[in-house]
Structures are given as C-alpha cells and as structure tokens.
N, C-alpha and C positions, 0 to 999 in steps of 0.2 A: 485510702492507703494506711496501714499502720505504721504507727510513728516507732522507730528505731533509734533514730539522732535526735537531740535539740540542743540547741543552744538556748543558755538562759544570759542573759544579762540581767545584774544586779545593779544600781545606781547608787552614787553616795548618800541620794536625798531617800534611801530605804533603809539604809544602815544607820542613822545617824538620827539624835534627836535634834532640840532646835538649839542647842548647844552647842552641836558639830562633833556630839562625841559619838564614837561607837555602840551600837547595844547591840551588843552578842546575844543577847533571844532571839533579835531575827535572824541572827546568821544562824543561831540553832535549830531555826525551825527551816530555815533555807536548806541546810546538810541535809534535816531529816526528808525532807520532800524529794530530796536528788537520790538520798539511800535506797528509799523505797522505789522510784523510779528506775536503778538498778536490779533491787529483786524484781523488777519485770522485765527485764530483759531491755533496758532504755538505755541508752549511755546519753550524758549528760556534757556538757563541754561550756563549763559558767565564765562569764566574763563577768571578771568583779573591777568594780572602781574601787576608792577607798584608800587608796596607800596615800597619799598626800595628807590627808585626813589623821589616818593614822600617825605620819610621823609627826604631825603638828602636836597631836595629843604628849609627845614624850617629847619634842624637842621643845614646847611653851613655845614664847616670841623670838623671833631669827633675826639678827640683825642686817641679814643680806637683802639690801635695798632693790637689786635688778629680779622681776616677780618670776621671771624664766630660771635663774640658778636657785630662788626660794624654793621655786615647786621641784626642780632638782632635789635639793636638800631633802625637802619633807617625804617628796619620794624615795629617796635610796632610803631611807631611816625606816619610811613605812611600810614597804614592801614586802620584807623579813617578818616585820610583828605581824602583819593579814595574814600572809600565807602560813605562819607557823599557829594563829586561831584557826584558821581553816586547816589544817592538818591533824588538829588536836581534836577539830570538832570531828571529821570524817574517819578519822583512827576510831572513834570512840563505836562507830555502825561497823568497823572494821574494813574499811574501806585505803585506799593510799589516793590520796591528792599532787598533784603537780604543776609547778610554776610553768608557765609557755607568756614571755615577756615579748614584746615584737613592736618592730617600727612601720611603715608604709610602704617601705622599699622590700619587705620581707613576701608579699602578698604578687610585687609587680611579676610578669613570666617571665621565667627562668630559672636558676638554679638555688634561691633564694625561694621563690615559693615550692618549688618540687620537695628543699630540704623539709619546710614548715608542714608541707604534707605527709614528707613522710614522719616527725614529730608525733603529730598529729595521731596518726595512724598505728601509731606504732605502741602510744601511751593508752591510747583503748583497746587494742588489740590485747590489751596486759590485765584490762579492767582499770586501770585508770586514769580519776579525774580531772581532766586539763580545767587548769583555771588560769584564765588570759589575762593581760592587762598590757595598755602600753608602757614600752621601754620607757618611762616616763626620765631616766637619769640620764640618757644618752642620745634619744630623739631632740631631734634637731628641727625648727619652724616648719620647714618645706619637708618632714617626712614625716609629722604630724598627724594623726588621725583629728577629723573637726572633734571628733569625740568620741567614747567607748561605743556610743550607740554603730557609728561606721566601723570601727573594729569586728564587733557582733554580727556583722552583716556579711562582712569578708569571710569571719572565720566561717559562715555558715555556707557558705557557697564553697568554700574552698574543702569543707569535710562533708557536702552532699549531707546536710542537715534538712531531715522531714520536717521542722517546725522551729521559728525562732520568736521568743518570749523574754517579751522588755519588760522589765519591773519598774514603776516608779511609784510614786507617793499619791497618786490621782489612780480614779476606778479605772480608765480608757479616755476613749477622745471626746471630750464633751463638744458639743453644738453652740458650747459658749462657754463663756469661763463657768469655773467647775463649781462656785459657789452662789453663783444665779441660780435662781429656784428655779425659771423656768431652761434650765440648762440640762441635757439628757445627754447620757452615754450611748454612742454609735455603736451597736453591738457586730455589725461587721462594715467593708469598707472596701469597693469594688473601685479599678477606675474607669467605669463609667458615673460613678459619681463626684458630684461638682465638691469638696469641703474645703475647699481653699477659703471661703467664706468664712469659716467658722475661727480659722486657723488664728487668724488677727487678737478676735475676742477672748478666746483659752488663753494668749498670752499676757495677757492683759495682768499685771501685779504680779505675776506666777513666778517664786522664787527656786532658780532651775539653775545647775552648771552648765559648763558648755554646751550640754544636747539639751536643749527647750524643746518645748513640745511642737513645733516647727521641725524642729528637725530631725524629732523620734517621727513623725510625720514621714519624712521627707525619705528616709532610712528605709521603713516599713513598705514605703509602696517602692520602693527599689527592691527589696528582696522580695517583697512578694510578686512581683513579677517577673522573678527565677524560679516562681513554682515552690516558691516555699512560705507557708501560711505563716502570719509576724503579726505577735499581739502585744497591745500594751496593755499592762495590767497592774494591778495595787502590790505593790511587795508586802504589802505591812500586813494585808490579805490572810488570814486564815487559812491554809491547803491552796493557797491561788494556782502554784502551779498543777497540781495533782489534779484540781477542778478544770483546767482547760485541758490537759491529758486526755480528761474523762469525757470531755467533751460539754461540760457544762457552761450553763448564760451567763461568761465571766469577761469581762474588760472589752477591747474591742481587736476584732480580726481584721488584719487586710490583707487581702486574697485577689488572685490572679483574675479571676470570673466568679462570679456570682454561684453560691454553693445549691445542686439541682434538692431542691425541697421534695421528697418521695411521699 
C-alpha cells in the first residue's frame, strides 16, 4: 500500500542535548524531512514533546514546589516558543504549521472526537502541518495520556494514518540493552513473536521520560495491530525518516503479520 498519511512522533530525548537544552539542527532537519515528504504528495501530522523543556530553558529554576503545576508552568511558557521554532522553521520550505493541543477525553466517542477529526481533516485538507502535543496546562491526572507515545497512537487511528514512526535516541528495539556488544536491533516485530524477554534488559539504566522503551513497545504492538505499520527509530538519524519511506533496513517495524518475502 502506498503511504499517504504518517504520523511522526518526535521525543524530548531527540531534541535535546545532555543538558536538556533544545538543538534546533534536529528540529531543522526534522522540518526538512516532513518538507520533502510533502513534495511527495505525503502529509505528515508530527507529534512533538518538548514544551516543558522549552519553558524551563526561559523560566531557569520555578519555585513551585507541587511537580503537577511545575510541569503546568513550564508548559504554558513552552508551548508558544516550540510552535513558534516550528513555524519559522516550516515557513522557511514554505509550508504553514499548526498547533492541535488535546486531552484523553478529546479522542473518547462522541462529539469531542468527531470535532478532533474534523480538525484534523480539515488542516490537511489546506496542506497543513498538524503538530500534536498534550494540553499539558489544563489536563488533569485522569485525562492524562501515559505519554506522547499513546497520543501518537490515537492520533493515528483516529486520521486513518498508513504508517506511524517513533523517534527516539536508540537505533530500534535492541535484544538487550543497546550498549551490550552482543545486543542487536530487531529489524521487524510480529506477534507471533516472544520479546517480552528482551523488554527487562533494554531498560536496564536507560535514561527515558515517561514512555521507556516498555512502553514505546507496548504502543507499537497496539497500533500495529490496527493495521498500521509503527517504527522505532533514531531521531538523531540522518534522513531516518525519508529512509523508512523509502523503505530501507532502518530501526525496527512492528506489524500486524509477518511481511510476505517475494
């Protein structure tokens, strides 16, 4: 099937050095991958983390003690400065970008997710680029995504997404943790196969936010079993995205059924 839709998720631990600060090279070369992916006729619908991130960078140290109105804080502050690099950056291919901010209850049936579809539908239908994030200033514990990784999953079910592609700072799913030498990248990932085995050992010292690699795990073999092929892959990557496009031996796939070898 040729890919039309994707969902990309982008993670904080791609954005960011070991600092916690932003580098806008990757997010430059992120814009240019999705650009190009447009002049093929691909629409693109990125789900960025990062605004927490961001407002920390401009607010320093917060004296609010309760960590739930912190991440408030740093959220409302960061959310304006991402979307407005991501705006500057996608101006610059000529393209228009746009904020779609959402809770858990926006996704549930009814007239809350029919709106979000039609959102959705309605910003690609124009050419453009939805860029997700949870409401992170107004979500409340119980409407909470575990993480951007299950946002990425909904949004891709709910816009009939041909493929959804998780970025994080590791090649795919290693067999073990990713700096054992005898540890290899699973290059796809059916369930008929056992990896719950492996799952333990990958997390083993792996310094992750809320979605660990358990739970990018856990995500992947959910949407992939709506028929929509879900890779993890290196953001830091060179072309990563444009290379799984193309169809190339990059990160690892997990898919509904085993893909027929011709």
């Amino acid at each position: 099937m040729e890919t039309k839709r994707v969902v990309i998720k982008v993670g904080t631990n791609v954005m960011t050095n070991k600092d916690d600060r932003i580098v806008r090279p990757v997010l430059e070369s992120l814009v240019k991958q999705i650009a190009e992916l447009y002049d093929r006729d691909i629409h693109t619908i990125l789900i960025s983390s990062g605004s927490a991130i961001a407002g920390k960078e401009i607010l320093g140290d917060c004296t609010v003690e309760d960590p739930n109105i912190r991440r408030q804080v740093f959220s409302s502050i960061g959310q304006p400065r991402l979307m407005r690099m991501y705006y500057q950056l996608f101006h610059d291919y000529g393209l228009t970008s746009a904020q779609v901010l959402a809770t858990k209850r926006d996704f549930n049936p009814g007239v809350h997710r029919e709106n979000m579809i039609n959102c959705y539908e309605g910003l690609i239908s124009q050419g453009v680029i939805p860029i997700a994030n949870e409401d992170d200033a107004t979500s409340v514990s119980h409407s909470m995504f575990s993480d951007n990784d299950e946002l990425a999953s909904l949004v891709a079910e709910l816009t009939k997404a041909d493929m959804m592609i998780i970025l994080t700072d590791i090649d795919g799913f290693y067999t073990g943790h990713p700096e054992d030498e005898d540890s290899e990248v699973l290059p796809e990932v059916t369930p008929a196969q056992n990896i719950e085995k492996y799952i333990q050992d990958s997390e083993k010292d792996e310094h992750q936010g809320r979605g660990g690699m358990e739970s990018k795990v856990k995500i992947a073999k959910e949407t992939a079993s709506k028929d929509i092929p879900t890779y993890i892959a290196n953001g830091k990557m060179d072309n990563v995205i444009l290379d799984i496009i193309d169809g190339k031996d990059v990160g690892t796939v997990f898919r509904k059924k085993a893909e027929i070898q011709h």
